[in-house]
C-alpha positions as CSV (number, residue, x, y, z in Angstrom):
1,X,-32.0,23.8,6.6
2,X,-31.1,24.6,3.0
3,X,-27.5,22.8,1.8
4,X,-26.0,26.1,1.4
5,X,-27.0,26.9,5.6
6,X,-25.5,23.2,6.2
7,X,-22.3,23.9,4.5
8,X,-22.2,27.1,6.3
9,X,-22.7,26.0,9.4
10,X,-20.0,23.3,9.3
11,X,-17.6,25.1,7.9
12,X,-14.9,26.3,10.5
13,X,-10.9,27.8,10.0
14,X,-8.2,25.6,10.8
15,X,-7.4,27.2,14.1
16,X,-11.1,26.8,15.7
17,X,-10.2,22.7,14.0
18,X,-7.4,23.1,16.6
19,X,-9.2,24.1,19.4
20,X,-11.4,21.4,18.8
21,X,-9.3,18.9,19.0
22,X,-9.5,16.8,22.3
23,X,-6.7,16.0,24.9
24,X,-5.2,12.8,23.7
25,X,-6.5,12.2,20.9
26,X,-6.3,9.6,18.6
27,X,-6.3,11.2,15.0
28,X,-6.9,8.7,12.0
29,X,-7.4,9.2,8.1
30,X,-5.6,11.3,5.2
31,X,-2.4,13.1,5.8
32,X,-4.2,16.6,6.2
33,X,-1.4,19.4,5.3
34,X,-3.0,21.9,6.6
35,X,-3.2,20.8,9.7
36,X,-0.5,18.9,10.2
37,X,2.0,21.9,10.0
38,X,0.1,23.2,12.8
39,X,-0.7,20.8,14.8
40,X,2.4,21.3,17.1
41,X,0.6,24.6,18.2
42,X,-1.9,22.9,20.6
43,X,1.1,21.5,22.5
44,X,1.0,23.9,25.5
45,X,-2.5,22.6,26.2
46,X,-1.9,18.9,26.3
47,X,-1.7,16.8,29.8
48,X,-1.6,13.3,27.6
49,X,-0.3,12.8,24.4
50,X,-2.1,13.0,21.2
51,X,-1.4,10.0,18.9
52,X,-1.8,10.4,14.9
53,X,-2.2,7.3,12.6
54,X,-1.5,8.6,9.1
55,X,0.7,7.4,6.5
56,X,3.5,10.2,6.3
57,X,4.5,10.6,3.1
58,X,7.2,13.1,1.6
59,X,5.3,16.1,3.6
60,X,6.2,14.8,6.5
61,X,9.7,16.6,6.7
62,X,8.5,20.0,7.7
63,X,5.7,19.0,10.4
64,X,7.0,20.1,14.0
65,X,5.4,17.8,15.9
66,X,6.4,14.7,13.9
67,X,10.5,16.2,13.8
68,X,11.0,18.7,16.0
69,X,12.4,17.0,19.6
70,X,10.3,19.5,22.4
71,X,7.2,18.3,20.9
72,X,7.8,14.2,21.0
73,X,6.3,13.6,24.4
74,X,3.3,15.4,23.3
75,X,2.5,13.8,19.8
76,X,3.1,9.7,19.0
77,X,2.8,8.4,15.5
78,X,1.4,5.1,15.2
79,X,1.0,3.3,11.6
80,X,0.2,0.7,9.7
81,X,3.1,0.9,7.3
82,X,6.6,2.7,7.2
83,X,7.7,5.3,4.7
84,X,11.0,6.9,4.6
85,X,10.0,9.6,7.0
86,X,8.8,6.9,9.5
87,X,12.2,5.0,9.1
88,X,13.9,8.3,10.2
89,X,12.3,9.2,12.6
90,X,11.5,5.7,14.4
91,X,14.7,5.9,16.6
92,X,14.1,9.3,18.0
93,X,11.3,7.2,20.1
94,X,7.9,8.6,18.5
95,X,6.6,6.1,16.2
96,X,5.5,2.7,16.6
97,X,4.2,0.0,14.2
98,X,0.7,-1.9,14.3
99,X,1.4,-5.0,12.6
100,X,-1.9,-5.6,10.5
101,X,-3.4,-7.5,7.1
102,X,-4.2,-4.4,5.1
103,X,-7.4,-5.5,5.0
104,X,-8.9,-5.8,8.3
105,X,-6.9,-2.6,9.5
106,X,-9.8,-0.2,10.2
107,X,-11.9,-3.4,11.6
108,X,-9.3,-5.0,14.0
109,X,-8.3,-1.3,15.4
110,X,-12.0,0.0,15.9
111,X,-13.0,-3.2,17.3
112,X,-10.8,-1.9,20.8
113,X,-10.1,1.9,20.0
114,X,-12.2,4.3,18.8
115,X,-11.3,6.9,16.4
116,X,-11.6,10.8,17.9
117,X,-10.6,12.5,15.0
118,X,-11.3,11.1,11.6
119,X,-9.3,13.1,8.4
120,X,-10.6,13.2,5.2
121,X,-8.8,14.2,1.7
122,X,-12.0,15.6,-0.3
123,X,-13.8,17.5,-2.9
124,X,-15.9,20.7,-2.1
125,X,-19.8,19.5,-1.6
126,X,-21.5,19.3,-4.7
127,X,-25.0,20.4,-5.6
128,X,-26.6,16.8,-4.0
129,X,-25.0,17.7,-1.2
130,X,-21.9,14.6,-1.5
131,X,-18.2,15.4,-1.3
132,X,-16.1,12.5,-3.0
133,X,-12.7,11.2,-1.3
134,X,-10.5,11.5,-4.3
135,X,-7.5,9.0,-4.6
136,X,-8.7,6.6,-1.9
137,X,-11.4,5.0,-1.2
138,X,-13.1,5.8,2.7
139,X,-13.5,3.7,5.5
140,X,-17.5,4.2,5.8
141,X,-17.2,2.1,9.9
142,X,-14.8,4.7,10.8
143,X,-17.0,7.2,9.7
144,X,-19.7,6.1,11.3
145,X,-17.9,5.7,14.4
146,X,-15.8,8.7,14.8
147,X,-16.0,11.1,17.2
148,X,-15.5,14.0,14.8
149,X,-15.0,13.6,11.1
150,X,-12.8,16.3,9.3
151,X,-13.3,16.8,5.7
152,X,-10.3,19.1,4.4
153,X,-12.1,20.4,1.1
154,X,-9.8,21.2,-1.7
155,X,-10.8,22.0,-5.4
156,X,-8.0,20.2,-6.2
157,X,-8.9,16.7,-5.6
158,X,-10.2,14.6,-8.1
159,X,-13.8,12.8,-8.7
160,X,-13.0,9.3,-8.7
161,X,-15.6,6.8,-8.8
162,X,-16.6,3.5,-6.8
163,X,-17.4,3.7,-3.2
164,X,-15.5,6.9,-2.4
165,X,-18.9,9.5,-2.1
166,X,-19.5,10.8,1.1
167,X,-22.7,12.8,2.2
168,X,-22.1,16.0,3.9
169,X,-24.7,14.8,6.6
170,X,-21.9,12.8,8.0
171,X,-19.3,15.5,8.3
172,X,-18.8,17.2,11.7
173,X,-16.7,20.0,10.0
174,X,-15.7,21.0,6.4
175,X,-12.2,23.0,6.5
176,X,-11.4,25.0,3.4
177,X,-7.8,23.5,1.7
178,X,-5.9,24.1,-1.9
179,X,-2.8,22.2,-1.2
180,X,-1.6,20.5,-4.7
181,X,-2.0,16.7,-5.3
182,X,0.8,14.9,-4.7
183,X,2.3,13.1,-7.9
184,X,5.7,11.5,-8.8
185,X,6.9,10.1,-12.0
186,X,8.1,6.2,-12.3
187,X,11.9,5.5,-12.0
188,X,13.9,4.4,-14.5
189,X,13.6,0.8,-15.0
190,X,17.2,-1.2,-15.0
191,X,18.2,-3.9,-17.0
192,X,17.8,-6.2,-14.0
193,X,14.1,-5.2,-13.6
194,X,13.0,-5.8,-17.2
195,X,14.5,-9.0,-17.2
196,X,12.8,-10.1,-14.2
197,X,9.4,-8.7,-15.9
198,X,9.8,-11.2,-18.9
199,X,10.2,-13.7,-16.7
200,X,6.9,-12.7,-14.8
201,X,5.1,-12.4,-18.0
202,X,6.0,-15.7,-18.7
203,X,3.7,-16.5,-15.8
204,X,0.6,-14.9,-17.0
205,X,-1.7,-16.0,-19.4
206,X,-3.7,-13.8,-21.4
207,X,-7.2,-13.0,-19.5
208,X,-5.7,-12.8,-16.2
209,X,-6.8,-10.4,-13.2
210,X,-3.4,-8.7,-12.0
211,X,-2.3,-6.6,-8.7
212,X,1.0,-4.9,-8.5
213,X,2.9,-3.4,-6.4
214,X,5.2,0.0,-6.7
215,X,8.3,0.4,-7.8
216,X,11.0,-0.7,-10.7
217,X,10.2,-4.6,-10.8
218,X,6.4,-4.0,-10.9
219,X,7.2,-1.2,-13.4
220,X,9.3,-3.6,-15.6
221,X,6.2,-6.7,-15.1
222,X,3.4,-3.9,-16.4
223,X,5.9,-3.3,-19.4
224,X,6.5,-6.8,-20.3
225,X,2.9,-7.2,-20.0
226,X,2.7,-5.1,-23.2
227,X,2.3,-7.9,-25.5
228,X,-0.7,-9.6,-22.9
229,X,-4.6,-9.5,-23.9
230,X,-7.5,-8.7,-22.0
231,X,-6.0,-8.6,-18.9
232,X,-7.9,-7.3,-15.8
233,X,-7.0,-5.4,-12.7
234,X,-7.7,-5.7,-8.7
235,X,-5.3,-4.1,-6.9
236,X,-4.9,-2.6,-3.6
237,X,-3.0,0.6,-5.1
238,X,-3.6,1.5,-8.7
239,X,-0.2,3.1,-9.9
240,X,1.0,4.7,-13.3
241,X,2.0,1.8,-15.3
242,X,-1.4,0.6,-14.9
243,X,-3.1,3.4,-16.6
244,X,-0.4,2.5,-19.4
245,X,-1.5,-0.6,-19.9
246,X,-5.3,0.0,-19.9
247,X,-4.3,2.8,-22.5
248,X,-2.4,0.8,-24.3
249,X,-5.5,-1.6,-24.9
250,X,-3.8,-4.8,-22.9
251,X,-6.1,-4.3,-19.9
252,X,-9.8,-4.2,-20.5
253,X,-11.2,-6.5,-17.9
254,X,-13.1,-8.2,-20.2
255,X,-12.8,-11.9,-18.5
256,X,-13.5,-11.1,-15.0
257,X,-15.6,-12.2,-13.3
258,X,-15.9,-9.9,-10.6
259,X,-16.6,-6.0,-11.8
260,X,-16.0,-7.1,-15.7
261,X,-14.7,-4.4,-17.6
262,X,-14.0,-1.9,-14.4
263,X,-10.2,-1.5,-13.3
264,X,-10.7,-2.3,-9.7
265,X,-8.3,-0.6,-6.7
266,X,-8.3,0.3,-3.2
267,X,-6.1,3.8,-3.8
268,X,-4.4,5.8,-6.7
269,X,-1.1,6.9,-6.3
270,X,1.6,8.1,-9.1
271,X,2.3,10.3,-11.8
272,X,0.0,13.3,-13.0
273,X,-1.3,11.5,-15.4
274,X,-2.5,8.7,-13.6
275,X,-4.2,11.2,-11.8
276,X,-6.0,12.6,-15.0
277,X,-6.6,9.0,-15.7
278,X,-8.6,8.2,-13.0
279,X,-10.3,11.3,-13.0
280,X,-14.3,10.6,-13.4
281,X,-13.5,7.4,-15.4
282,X,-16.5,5.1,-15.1
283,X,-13.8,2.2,-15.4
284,X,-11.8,2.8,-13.0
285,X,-13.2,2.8,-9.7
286,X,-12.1,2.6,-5.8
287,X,-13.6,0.6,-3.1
288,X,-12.8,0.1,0.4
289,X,-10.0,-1.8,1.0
290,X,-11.9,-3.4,3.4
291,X,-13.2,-4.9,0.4
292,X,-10.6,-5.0,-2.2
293,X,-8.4,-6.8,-0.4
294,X,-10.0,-9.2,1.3
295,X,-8.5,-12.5,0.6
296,X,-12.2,-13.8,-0.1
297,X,-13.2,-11.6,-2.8
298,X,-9.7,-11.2,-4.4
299,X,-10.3,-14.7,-4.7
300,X,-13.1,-14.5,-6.9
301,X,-11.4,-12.8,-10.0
302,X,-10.3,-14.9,-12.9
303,X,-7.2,-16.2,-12.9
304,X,-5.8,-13.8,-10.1
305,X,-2.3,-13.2,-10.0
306,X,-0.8,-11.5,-7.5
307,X,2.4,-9.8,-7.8
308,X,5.0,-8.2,-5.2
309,X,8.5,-8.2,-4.2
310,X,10.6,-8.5,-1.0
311,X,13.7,-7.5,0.9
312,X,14.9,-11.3,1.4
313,X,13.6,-14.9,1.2
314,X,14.9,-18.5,3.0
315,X,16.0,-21.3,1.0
316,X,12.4,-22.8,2.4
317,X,9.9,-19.8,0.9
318,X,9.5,-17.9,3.5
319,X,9.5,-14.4,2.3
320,X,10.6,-11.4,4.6
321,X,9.3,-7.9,2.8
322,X,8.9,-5.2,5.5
323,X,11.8,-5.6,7.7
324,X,15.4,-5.7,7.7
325,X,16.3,-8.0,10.4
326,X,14.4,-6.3,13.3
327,X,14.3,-2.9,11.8
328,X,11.0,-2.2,10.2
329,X,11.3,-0.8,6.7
330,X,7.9,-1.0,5.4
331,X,4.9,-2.9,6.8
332,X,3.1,-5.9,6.1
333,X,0.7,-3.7,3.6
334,X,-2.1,-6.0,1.6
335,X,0.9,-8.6,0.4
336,X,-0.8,-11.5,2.4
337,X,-4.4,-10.5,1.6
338,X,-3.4,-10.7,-2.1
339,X,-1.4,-14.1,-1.8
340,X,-3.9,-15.7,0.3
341,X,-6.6,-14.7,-2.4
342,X,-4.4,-15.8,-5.5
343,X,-3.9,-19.3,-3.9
344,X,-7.6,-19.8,-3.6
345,X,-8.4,-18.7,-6.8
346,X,-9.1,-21.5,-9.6
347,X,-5.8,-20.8,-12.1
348,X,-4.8,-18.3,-9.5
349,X,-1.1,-17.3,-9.0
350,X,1.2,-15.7,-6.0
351,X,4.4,-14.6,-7.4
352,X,7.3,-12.7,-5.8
353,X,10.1,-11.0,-8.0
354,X,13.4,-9.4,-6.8
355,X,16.9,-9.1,-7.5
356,X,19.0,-11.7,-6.5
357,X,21.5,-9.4,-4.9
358,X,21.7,-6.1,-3.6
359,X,25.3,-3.8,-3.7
360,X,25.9,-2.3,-0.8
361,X,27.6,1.8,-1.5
362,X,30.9,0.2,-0.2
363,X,30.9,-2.5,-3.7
364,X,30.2,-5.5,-1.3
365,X,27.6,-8.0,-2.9
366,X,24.5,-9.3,-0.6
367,X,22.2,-12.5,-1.9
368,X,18.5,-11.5,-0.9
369,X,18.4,-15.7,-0.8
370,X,19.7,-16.8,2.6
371,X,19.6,-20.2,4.0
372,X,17.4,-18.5,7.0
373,X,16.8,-15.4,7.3
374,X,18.2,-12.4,8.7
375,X,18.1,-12.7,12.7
376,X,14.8,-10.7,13.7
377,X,13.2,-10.6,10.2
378,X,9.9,-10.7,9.9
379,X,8.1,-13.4,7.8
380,X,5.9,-11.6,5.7
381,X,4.0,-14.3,3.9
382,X,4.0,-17.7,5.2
383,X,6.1,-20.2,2.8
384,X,2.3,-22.0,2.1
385,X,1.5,-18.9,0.6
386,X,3.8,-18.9,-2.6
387,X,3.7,-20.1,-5.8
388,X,6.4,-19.0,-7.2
389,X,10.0,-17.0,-6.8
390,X,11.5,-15.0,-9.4
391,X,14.8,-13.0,-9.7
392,X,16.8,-11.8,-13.3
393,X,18.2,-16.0,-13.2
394,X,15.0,-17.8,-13.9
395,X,11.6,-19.0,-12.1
396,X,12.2,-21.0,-9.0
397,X,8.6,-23.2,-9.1
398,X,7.3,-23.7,-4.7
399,X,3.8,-24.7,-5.2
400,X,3.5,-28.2,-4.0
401,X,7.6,-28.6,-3.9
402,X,9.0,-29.9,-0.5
403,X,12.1,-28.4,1.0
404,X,14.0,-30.3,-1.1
405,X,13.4,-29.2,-4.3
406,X,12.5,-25.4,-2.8
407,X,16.1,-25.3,-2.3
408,X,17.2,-26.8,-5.3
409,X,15.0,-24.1,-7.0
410,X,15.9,-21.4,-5.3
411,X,19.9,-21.7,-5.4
412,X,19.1,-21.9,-9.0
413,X,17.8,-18.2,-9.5
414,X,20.5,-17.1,-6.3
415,X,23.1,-14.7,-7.7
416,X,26.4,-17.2,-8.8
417,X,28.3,-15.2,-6.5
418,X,26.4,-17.3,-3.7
419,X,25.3,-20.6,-4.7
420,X,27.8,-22.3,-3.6
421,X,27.6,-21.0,-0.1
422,X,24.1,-21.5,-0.3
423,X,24.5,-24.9,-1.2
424,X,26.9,-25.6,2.1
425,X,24.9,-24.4,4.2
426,X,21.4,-26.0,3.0
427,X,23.2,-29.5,3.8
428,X,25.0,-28.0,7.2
429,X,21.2,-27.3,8.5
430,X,19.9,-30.6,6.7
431,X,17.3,-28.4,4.5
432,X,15.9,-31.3,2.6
């Protein structure tokens, strides 16, 4: 069979990909567009419900079966991480959380479920008879394992290099897509958030391997980190301000010591011309995140410093960044795969950096330091995992520091409005 008879033989509309579809299936992978706003069709046909773990981003809002309410005993959501549609939509009933290291998330769920239908984001086939997966980098198990793998092919999705080529021999079916790459532009940083990337900066020496998160703090640290020299990257998501920074000369990877000279990420996700960026660079490349974040190899960079922020710490260290109390707001995500790999690294760092406070619409002040955290939060990375704590007051040092002087630290870099309180309340539960 020649390629072009393979390719025409797999090839298939979206509604024969619905019929397709079995009774209660479990639907993994991209968040396929296409399908998605029509998945609520096969409804009618279902005796048990179909689950879909995706990561819903903005498209979510117009998918029946993930809103509309005659369809939520027929389709469950199930994911590893929370987005705003998630949060919405959670107490309507149809969406649960799988608490997981970002890591081990394909592993630890195919090791007791299998995946019936597998989603794929991709390029059409090329002459060799590959498709590539664009922005993120594939799960080759769940591949291999998948009842049926779906590769939504779309002209419109980069070639990004690394570990992201697929060969069309492990395709069940190829469905023909053009929806637009989704892309936003960085926020506007605040004073509070450049502030709080000098005193990050501060952290990092020159040479350094560096994974950030999204968002105005990270933003701000990638800014500050204008002045840096050959710095590298591993990261679980490469975002915009990256790209800056590797234009801008400061990142060229030129002391690691794992993938030297090769911007290293899991996922892409950002502006348009991150995007462009990423497209068929030979430095920038995507690998499983299988890979990327385990704590093990992230380990092995140079001086790996690892870089996130929260929703609220204790006065001890422990750091709370995916719930609010017991409302989930985001997930655990690759946080603790990046900690737990900075720790273990020789000259390795794990730094979290927030605001001190958060004002609520209403004017009323809230410290994000609390002498124990909010009833039914979720400890996101152990307190043995930290190095250090930074808000727009200072550096509050916790590597090797008992309680005492964690607390001491810590109600330095508090917001004033609350040290005080802080304070009382340290010596009420005898935090010392």
């Amino acid at each position: 069979m020649t390629l072009q008879d393979k390719i025409k033989a797999k090839t298939i509309t979206l509604d024969e990909l619905l019929e397709k579809i079995p009774d209660g299936a479990f639907i993994s992978g991209s968040e396929s567009r296409p399908l998605f706003y029509k998945l609520h069709t096969i409804a009618d046909r279902l005796t048990k419900p179909v689950t879909v773990s995706v990561g819903m981003g903005t498209g979510a809002e117009p998918y029946p079966f993930f809103w509309d309410d005659q369809y939520k005993d027929k389709f469950q959501l199930s994911s590893g991480f929370y987005g705003a549609p998630t949060r919405k939509t959670h107490p309507r009933g149809n969406v649960s959380l799988i608490p997981t290291h970002l890591h081990a998330t394909n592993d630890r769920f195919l090791d007791e479920f299998p995946y019936d239908v597998l989603l794929l984001s991709t390029t059409p086939v090329n002459r060799h008879g590959y498709v590539w997966s664009g922005l993120s980098a594939p799960c080759y198990r769940a591949i291999e394992e998948a009842g049926m793998v779906v590769a939504f092919v779309n002209p419109n999705v980069p070639v990004v290099f690394g570990e992201t080529e697929i060969p069309i021999d492990c395709i069940d079916w190829l469905v023909e897509d053009d929806s637009p790459i989704g892309t936003f532009e960085p926020a506007p940083l605040s004073e509070t958030d450049k502030v709080i990337g000098q005193y990050v900066a501060s952290l990092v020496e020159d040479g350094s391997t560096i994974q950030l998160g999204i968002g105005g703090i990270p933003d701000a640290v990638a800014q500050a980190f204008m002045s840096k020299k050959d710095l590298g990257v591993h990261t679980e998501m490469v975002t915009s301000s990256m790209a800056d920074l590797v234009e801008a000369g400061v990142v060229n990877g030129s002391k690691k010591t794992l993938h030297p000279r090769r911007l290293i990420g899991g996922f892409a996700s950002g502006s348009k011309k991150l995007v462009e960026f990423m497209t068929e660079n030979p430095g920038a490349q995507l690998m499983p995140l299988s890979y990327v974040n385990d704590p093990w190899v992230v380990a092995r960079n140079y001086k790996m410093c690892s870089i996130n922020t929260c929703i609220e710490v204790d006065l001890t260290g422990q750091v709370a960044s995916e719930s609010i109390g017991p409302m989930q707001f985001s997930g655990t995500g690759g946080q603790n795969d990046t900690a737990e790999g900075a720790i273990h690294c020789p000259g390795g760092k794990s730094i979290i950096a927030f605001a001190s406070a958060i004002t609520k619409k209403d004017g009323t002040r809230i410290s994000k330091i609390k002498s124990v955290l909010t009833p039914g939060s979720i400890v996101t990375l152990s307190r043995n995992n930290i190095d250090y704590l930074v808000t727009e007051y200072g550096i509050a040092p916790m590597k090797a520091r008992p309680i005492r002087q964690r607390v001491d630290n810590l109600i330095a870099i508090a917001h004033p409005d609350f040290r005080e309180q802080l304070r009382a309340e340290a010596n009420k539960l005898m935090l010392w």
